[in-house]
C-alpha positions in Angstrom: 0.0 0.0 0.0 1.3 3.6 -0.7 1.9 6.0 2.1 -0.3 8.1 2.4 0.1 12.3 1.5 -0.2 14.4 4.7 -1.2 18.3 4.5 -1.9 20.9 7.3 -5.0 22.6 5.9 -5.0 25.1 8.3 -1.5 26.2 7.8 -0.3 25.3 4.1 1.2 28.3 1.9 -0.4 29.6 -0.8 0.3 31.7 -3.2 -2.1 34.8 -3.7 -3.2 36.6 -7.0 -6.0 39.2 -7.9 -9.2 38.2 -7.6 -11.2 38.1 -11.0 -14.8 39.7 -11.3 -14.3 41.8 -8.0 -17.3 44.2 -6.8 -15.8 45.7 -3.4 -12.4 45.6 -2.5 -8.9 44.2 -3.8 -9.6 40.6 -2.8 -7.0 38.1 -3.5 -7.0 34.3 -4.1 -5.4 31.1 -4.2 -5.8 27.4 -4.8 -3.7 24.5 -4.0 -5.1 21.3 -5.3 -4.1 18.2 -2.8 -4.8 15.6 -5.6 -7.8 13.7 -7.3 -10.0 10.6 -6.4 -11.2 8.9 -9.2 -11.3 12.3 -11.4 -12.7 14.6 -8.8 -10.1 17.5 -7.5 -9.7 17.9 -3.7 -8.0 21.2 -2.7 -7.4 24.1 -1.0 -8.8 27.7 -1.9 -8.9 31.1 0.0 -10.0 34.0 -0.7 -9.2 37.5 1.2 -11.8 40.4 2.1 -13.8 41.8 -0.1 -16.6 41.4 -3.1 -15.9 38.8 -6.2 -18.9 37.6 -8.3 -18.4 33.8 -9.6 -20.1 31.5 -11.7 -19.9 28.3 -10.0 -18.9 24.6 -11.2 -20.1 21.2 -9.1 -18.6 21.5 -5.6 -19.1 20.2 -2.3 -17.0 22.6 0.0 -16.6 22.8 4.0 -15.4 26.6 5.8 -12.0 25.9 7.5 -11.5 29.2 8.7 -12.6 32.6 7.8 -16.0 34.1 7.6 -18.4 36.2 4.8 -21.4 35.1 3.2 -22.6 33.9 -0.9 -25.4 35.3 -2.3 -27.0 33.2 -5.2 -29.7 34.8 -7.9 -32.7 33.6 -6.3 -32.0 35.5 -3.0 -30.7 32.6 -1.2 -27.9 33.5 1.1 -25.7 31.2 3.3 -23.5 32.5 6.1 -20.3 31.3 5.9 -17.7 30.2 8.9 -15.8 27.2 10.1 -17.6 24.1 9.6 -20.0 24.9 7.5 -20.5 22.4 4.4 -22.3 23.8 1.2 -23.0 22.1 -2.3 -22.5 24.4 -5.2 -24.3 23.6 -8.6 -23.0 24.2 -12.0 -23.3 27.6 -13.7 -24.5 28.8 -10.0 -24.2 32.6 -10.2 -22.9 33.7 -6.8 -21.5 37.1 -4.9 -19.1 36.4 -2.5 -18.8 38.6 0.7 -15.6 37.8 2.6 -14.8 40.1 6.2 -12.4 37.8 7.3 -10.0 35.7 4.9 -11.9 32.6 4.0 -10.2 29.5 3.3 -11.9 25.7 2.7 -11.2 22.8 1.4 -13.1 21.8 -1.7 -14.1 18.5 -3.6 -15.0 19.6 -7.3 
């Protein structure tokens, strides 16, 4: 059997760049992917204060630490802080509200 591929979530580097479609702010972001399972990506991704619009792609994601909130078309929106699991759907149009630098893991 393999050994097995150890990562501190809550401390792993990453490497920050502008934000794309930011409303508010000069938000940054960064991704770290920790591998696949059978073709789905597991990573890292943090974003720092401020306003970005997304359109979103199939994700199941859980808050590590952080805190802000996503606002989807229909109203909905979901408060965001550690431990909180949401599902994304595909072509999902969100705004995302960050006041403290957000950072989950994601499976996409």
């Amino acid at each position: 059997m393999p050994n097995p591929v150890t990562s501190d979530v809550f401390t792993l580097p990453l490497d920050h760049e502008p934000a794309g479609q930011v409303v508010e702010g000069e938000p940054r972001t960064a991704t770290h992917v920790l591998g696949e399972i059978n073709g789905t990506e597991v990573g890292i991704w943090e974003l720092t204060e401020g306003v970005v619009r997304d359109t979103e792609v199939e994700e199941i994601f859980v808050v590590l630490t952080g805190s802000g909130r996503v606002a989807f078309e229909d109203g909905t929106t979901i408060h965001l802080s550690p431990g909180r699991c949401v599902r994304l759907r595909e072509g999902q149009r969100t705004v995302w509200t960050i006041t403290e630098t957000l950072r989950k893991i994601y499976i996409a």
